[in-house]
MMTF fields as JSON, N, C-alpha, C and O atoms, coordinates in Angstrom:
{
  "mmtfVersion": "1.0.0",
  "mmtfProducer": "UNKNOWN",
  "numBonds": 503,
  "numAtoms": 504,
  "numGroups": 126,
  "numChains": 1,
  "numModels": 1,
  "chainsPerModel": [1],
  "groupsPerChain": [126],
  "chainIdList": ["A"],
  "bondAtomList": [4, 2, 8, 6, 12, 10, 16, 14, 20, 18, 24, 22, 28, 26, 32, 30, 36, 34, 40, 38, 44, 42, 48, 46, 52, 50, 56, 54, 60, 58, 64, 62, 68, 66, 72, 70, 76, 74, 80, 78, 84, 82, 88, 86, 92, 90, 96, 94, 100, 98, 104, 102, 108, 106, 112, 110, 116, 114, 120, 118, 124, 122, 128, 126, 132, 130, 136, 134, 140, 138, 144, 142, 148, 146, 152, 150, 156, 154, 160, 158, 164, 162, 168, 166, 172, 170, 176, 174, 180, 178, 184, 182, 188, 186, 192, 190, 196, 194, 200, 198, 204, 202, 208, 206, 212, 210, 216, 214, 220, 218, 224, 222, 228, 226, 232, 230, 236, 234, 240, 238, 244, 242, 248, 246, 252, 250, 256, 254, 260, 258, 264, 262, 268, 266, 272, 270, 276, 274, 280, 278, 284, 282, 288, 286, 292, 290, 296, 294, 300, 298, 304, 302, 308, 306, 312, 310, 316, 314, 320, 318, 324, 322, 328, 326, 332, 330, 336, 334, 340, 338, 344, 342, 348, 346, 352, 350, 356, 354, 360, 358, 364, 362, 368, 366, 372, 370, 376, 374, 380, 378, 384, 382, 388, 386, 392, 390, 396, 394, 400, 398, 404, 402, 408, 406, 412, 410, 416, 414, 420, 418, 424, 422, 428, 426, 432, 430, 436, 434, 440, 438, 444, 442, 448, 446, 452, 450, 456, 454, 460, 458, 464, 462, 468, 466, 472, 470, 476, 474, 480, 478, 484, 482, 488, 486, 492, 490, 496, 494, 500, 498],
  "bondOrderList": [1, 1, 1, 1, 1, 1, 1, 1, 1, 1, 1, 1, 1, 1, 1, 1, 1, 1, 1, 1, 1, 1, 1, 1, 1, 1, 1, 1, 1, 1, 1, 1, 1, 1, 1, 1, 1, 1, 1, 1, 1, 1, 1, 1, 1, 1, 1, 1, 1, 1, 1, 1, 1, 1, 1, 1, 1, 1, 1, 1, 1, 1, 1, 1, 1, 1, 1, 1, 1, 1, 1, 1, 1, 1, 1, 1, 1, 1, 1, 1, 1, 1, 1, 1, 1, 1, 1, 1, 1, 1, 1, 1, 1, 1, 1, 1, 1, 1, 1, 1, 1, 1, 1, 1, 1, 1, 1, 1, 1, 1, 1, 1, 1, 1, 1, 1, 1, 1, 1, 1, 1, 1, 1, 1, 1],
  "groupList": [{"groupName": "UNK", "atomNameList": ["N", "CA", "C", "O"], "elementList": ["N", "C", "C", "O"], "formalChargeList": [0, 0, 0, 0], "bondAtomList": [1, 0, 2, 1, 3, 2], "bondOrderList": [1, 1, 2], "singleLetterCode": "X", "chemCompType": "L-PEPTIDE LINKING"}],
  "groupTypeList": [0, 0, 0, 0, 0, 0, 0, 0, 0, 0, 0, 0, 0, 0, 0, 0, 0, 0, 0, 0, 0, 0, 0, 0, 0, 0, 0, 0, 0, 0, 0, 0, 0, 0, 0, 0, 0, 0, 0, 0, 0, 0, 0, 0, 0, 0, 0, 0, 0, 0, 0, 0, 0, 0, 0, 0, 0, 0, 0, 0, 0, 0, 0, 0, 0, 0, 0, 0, 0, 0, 0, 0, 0, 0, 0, 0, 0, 0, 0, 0, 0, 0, 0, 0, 0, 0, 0, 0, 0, 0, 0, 0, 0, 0, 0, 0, 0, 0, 0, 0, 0, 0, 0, 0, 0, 0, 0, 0, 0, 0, 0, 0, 0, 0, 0, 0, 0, 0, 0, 0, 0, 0, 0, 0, 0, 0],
  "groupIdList": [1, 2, 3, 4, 5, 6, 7, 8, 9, 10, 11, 12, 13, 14, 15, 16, 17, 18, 19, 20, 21, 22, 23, 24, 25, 26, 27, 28, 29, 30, 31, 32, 33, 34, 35, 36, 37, 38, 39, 40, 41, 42, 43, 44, 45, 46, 47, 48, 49, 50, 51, 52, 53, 54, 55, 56, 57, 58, 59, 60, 61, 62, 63, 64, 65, 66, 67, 68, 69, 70, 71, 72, 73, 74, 75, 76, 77, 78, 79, 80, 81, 82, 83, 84, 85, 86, 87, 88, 89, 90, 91, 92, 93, 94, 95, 96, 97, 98, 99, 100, 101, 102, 103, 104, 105, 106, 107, 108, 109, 110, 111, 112, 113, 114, 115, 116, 117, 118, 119, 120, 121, 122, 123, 124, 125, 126],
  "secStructList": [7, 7, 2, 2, 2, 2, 2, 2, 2, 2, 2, 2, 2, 2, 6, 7, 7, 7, 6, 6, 2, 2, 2, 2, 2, 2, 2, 2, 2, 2, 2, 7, 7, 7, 7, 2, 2, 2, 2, 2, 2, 2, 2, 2, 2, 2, 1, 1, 1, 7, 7, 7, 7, 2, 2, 2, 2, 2, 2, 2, 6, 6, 6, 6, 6, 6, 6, 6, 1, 3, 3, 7, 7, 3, 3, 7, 1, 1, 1, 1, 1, 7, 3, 3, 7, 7, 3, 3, 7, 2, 2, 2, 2, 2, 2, 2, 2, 2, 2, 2, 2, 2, 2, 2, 2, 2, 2, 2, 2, 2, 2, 2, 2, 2, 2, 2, 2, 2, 2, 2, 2, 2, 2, 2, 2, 7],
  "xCoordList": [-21.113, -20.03, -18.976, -18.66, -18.275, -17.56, -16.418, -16.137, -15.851, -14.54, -13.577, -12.802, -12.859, -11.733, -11.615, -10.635, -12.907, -12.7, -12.13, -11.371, -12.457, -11.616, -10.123, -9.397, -9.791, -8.833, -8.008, -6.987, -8.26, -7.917, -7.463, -6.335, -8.689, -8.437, -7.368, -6.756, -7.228, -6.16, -4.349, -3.466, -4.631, -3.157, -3.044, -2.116, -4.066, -3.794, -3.714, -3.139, -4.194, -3.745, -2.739, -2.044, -2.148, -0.814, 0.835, 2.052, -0.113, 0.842, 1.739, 2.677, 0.895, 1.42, 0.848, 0.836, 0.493, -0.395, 0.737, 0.983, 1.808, 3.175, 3.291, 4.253, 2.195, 2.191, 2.357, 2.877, 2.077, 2.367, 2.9, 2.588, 3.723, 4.701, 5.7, 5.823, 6.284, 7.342, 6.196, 6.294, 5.423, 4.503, 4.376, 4.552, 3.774, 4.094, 5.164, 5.134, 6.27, 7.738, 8.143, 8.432, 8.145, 8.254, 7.889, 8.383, 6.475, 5.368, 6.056, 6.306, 6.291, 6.699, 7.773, 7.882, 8.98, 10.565, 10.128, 11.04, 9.041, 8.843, 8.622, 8.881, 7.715, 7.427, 9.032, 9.649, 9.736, 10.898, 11.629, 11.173, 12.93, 14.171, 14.22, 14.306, 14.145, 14.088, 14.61, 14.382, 15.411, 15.981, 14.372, 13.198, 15.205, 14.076, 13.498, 12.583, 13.675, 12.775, 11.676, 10.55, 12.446, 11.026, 10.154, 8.979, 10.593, 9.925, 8.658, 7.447, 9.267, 8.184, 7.16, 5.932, 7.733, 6.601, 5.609, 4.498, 6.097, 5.2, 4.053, 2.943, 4.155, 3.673, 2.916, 1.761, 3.459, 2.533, 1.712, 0.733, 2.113, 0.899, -0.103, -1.179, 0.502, -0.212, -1.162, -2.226, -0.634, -1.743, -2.921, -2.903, -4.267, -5.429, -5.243, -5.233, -5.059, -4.588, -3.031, -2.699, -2.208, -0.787, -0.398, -0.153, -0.31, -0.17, 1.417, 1.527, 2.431, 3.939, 4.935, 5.15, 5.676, 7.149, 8.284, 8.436, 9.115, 10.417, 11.089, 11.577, 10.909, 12.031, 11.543, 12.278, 9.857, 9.612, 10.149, 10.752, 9.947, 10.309, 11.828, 12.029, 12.802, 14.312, 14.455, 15.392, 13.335, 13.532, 13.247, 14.166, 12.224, 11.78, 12.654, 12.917, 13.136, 14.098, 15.553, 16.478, 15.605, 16.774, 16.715, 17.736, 15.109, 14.962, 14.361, 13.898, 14.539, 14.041, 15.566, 15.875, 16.308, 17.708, 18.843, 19.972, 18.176, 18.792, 18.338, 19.037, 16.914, 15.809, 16.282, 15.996, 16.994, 17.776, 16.613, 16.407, 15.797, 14.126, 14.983, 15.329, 15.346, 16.145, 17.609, 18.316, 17.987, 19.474, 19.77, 18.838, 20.479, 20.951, 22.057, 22.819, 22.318, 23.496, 23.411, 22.344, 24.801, 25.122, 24.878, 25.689, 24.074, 23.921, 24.512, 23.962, 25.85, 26.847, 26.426, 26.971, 26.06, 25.951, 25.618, 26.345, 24.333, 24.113, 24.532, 25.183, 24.053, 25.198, 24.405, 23.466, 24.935, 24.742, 24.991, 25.736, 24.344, 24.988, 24.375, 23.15, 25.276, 25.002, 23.874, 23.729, 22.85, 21.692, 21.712, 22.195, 21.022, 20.946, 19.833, 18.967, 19.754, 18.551, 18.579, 19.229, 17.621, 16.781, 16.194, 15.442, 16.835, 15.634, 15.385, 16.027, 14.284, 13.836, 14.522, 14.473, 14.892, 15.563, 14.25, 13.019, 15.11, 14.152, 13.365, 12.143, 14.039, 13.604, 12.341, 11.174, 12.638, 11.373, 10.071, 8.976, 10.253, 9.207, 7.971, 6.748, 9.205, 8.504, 7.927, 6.932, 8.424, 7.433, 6.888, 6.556, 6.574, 5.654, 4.591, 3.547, 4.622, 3.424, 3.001, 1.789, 3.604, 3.103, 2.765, 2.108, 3.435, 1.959, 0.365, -0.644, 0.83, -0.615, -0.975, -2.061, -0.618, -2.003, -2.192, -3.27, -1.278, -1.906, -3.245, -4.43, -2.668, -3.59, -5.559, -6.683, -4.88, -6.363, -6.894, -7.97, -6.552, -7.228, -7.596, -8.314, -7.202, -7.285, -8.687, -9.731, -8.287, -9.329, -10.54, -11.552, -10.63, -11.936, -12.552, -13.743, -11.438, -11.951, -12.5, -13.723, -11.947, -12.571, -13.652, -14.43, -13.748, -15.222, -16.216, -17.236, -16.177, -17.517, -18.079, -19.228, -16.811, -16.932, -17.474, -18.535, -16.834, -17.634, -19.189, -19.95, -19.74, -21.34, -22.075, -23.266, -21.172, -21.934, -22.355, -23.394, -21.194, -21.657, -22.726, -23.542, -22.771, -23.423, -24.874, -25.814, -25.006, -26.352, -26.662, -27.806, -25.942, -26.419, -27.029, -28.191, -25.901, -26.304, -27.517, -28.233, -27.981, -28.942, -30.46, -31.423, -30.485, -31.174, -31.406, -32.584, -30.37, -30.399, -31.155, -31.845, -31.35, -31.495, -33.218, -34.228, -33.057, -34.893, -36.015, -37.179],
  "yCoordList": [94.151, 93.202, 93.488, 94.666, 92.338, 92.63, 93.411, 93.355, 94.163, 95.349, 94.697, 95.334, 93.552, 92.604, 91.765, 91.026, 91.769, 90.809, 91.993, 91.694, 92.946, 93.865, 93.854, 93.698, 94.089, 94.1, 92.446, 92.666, 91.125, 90.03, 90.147, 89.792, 90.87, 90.906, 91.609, 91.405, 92.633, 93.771, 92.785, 92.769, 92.137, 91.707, 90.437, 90.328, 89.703, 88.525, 89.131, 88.395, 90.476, 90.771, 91.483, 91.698, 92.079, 92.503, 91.139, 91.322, 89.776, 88.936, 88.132, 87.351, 88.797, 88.699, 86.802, 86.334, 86.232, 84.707, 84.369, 85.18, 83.563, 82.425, 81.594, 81.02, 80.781, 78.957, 77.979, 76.871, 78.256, 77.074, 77.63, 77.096, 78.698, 79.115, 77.836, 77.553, 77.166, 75.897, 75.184, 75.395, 74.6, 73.364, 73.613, 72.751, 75.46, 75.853, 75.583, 75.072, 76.113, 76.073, 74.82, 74.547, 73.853, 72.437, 71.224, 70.143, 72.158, 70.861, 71.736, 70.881, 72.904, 73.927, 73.361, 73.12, 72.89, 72.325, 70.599, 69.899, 70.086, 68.719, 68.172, 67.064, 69.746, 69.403, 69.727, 68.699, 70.798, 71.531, 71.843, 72.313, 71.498, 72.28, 74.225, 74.501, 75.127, 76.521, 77.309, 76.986, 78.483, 79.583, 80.382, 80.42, 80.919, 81.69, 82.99, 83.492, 83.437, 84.308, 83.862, 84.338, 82.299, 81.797, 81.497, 81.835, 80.773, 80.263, 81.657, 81.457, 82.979, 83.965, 83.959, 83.935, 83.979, 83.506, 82.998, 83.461, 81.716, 80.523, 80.808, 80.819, 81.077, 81.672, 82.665, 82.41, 83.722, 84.703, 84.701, 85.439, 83.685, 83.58, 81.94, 81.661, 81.134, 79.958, 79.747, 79.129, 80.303, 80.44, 81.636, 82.805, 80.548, 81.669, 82.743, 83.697, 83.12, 84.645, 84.178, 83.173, 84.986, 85.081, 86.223, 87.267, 86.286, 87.363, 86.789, 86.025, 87.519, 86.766, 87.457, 87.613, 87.962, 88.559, 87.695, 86.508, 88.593, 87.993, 87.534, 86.459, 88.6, 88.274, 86.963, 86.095, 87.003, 85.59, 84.383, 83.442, 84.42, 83.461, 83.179, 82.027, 83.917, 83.685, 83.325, 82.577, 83.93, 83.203, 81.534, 80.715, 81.281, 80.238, 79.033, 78.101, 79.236, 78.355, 78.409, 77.664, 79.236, 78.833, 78.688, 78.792, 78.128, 77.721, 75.906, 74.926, 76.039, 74.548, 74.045, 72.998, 74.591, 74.035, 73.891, 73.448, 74.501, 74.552, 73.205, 72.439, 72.835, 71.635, 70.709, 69.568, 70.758, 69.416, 68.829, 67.633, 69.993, 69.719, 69.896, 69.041, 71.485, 71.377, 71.535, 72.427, 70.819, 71.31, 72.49, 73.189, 72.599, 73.833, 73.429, 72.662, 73.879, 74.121, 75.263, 75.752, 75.959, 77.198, 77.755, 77.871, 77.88, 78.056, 79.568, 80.669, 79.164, 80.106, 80.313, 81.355, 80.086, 79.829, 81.049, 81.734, 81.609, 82.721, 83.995, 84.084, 85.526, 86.429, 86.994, 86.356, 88.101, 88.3, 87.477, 86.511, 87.76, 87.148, 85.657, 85.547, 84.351, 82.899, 83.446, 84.48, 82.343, 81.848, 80.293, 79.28, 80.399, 79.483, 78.629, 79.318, 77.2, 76.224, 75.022, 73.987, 75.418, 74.567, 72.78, 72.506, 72.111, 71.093, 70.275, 70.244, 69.643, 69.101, 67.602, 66.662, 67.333, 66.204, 64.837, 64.83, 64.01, 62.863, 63.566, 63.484, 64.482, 64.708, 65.651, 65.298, 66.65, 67.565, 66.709, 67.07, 65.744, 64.447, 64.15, 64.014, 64.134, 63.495, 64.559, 64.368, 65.798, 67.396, 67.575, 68.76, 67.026, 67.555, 66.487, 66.993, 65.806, 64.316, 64.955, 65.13, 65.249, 65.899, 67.328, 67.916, 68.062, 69.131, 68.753, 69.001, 67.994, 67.235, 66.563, 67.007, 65.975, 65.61, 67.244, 67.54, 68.11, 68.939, 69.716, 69.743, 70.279, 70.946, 70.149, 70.627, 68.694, 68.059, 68.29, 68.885, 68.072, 68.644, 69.63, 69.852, 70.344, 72.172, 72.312, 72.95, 71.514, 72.145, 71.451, 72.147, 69.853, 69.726, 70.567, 70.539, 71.519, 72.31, 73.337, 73.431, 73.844, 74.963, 74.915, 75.864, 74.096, 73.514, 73.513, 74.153, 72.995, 72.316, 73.892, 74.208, 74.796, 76.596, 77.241, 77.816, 77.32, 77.708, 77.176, 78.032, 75.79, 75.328, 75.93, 76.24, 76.061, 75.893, 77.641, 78.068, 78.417, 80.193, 80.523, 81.407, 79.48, 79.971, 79.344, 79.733, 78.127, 78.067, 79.308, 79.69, 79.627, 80.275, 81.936, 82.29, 82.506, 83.585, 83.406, 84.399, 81.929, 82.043, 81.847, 82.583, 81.329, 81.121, 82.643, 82.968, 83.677, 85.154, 85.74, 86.624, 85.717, 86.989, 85.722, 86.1, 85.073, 84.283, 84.898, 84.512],
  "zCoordList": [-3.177, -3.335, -2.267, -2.1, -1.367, -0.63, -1.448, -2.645, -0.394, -0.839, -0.771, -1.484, -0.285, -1.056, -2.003, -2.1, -3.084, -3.803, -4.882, -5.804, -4.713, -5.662, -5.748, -6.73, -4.296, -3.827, -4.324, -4.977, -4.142, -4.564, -5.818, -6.16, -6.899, -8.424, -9.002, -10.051, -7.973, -8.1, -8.389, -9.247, -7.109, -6.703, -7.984, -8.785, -7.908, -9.114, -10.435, -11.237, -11.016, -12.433, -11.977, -12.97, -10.871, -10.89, -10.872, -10.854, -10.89, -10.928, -9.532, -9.367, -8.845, -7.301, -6.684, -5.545, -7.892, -7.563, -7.91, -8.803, -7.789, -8.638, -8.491, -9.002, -7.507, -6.623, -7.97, -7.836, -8.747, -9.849, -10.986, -12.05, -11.007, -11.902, -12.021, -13.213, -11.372, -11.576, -12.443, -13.652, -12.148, -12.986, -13.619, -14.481, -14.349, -15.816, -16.757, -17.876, -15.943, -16.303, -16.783, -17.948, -15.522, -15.923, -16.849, -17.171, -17.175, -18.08, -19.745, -20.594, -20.129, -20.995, -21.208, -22.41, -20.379, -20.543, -20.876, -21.315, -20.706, -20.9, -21.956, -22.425, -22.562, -24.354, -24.684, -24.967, -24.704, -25.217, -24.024, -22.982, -24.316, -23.971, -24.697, -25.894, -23.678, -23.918, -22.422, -21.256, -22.996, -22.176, -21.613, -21.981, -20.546, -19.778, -20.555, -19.902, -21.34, -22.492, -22.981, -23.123, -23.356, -24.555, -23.519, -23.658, -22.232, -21.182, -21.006, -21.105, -20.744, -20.355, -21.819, -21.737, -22.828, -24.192, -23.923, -23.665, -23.994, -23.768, -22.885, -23.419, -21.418, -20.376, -21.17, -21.509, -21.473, -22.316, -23.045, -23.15, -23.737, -25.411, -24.877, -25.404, -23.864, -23.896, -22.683, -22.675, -21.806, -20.621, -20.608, -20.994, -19.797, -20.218, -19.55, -20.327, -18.257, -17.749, -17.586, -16.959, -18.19, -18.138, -17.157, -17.763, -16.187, -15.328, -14.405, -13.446, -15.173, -14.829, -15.312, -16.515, -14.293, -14.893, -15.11, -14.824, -15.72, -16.396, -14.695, -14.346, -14.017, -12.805, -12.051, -11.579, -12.031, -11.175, -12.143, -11.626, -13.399, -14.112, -13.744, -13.361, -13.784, -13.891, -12.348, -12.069, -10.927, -9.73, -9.998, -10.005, -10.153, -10.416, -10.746, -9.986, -12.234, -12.96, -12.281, -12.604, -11.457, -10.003, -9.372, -8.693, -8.536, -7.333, -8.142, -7.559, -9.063, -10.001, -10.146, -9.575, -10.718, -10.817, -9.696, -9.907, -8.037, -6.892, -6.551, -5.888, -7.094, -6.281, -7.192, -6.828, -8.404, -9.421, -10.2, -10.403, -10.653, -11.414, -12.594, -13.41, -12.537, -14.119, -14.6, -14.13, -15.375, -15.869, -16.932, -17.329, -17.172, -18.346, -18.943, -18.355, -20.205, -21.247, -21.766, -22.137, -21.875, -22.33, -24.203, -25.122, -24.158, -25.881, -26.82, -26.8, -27.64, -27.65, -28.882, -29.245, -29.347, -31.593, -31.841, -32.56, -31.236, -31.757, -31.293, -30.252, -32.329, -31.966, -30.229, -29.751, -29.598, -28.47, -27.397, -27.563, -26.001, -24.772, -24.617, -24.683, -24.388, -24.118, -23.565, -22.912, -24.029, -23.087, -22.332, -22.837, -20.921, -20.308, -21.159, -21.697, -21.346, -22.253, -21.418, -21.564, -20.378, -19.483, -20.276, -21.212, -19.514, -19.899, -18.585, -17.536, -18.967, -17.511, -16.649, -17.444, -15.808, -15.038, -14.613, -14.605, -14.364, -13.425, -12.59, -12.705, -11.48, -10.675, -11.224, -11.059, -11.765, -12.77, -12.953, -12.52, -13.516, -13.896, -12.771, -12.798, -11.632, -10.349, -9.757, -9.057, -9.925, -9.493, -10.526, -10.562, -11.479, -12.216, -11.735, -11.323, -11.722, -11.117, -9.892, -9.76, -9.179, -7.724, -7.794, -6.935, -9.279, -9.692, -9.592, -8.932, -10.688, -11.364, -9.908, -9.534, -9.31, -7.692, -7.116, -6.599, -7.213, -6.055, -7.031, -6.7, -8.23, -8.979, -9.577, -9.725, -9.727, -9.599, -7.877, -7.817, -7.098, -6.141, -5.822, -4.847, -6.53, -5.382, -7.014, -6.879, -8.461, -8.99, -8.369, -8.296, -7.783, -7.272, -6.306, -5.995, -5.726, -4.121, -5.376, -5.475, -6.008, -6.478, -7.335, -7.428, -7.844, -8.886, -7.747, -8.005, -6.641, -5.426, -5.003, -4.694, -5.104, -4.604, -5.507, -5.262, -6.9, -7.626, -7.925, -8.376, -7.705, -8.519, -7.063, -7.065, -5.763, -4.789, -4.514, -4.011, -5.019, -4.925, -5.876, -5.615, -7.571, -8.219, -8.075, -8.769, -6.913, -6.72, -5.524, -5.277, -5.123, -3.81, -4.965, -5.164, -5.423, -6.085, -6.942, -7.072, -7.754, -7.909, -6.868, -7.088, -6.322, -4.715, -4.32, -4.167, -4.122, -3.44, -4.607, -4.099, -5.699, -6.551, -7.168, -7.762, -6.95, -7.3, -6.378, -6.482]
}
């Protein structure tokens, strides 16, 4: 087996993949309005490999609210420090639509890679 695909696996369960951390974020704020905690939850318990820190998350939801994807309100009610409670904008809507084209594409590139390695691996080992 080549010696970087180890190396690849290494860096993606260390979390070092984040290209569609916003489209997570965004489609998550679309069902619900939620602070960046529950946001890492969600992420945690709902995606099939969850491989994601708190800090990319809190980059993220400020490079989303710099881009006017999301807004916030200060939520004081309960005891301890205000939380920020994200919800998603027009603009969010329209990056989330232009999630959804890039991610249907990149999954057709990767479906044609995957049927096409697993005929080949079967082809090598027949």
């Amino acid at each position: 087996m080549w010696k970087g695909v180890n190396s690849l696996a290494a860096k993606l369960r260390k979390g070092k993949n984040y290209r569609h951390l916003p489209a997570f974020l965004l489609l998550f704020l679309a069902e619900n309005p939620a602070h960046g905690g529950a946001l890492l939850t969600l992420l945690q318990k709902r995606l099939p490999t969850p491989h994601v820190d708190s800090g990319a998350v809190y980059r993220a939801l400020q490079d989303l609210e710099k881009k006017g994807a999301v807004d916030f309100r200060w939520d004081t009610k309960d005891p301890g420090p205000a939380k920020k409670i994200y919800t998603i904008t027009a603009k969010g809507w329209d990056m989330l639509a232009d999630f959804e084209a890039d991610i249907v594409m990149r999954v057709k590139n990767l479906t044609f890679f995957l049927e096409t390695y697993r005929s080949l691996k079967t082809t090598e080992f027949s």
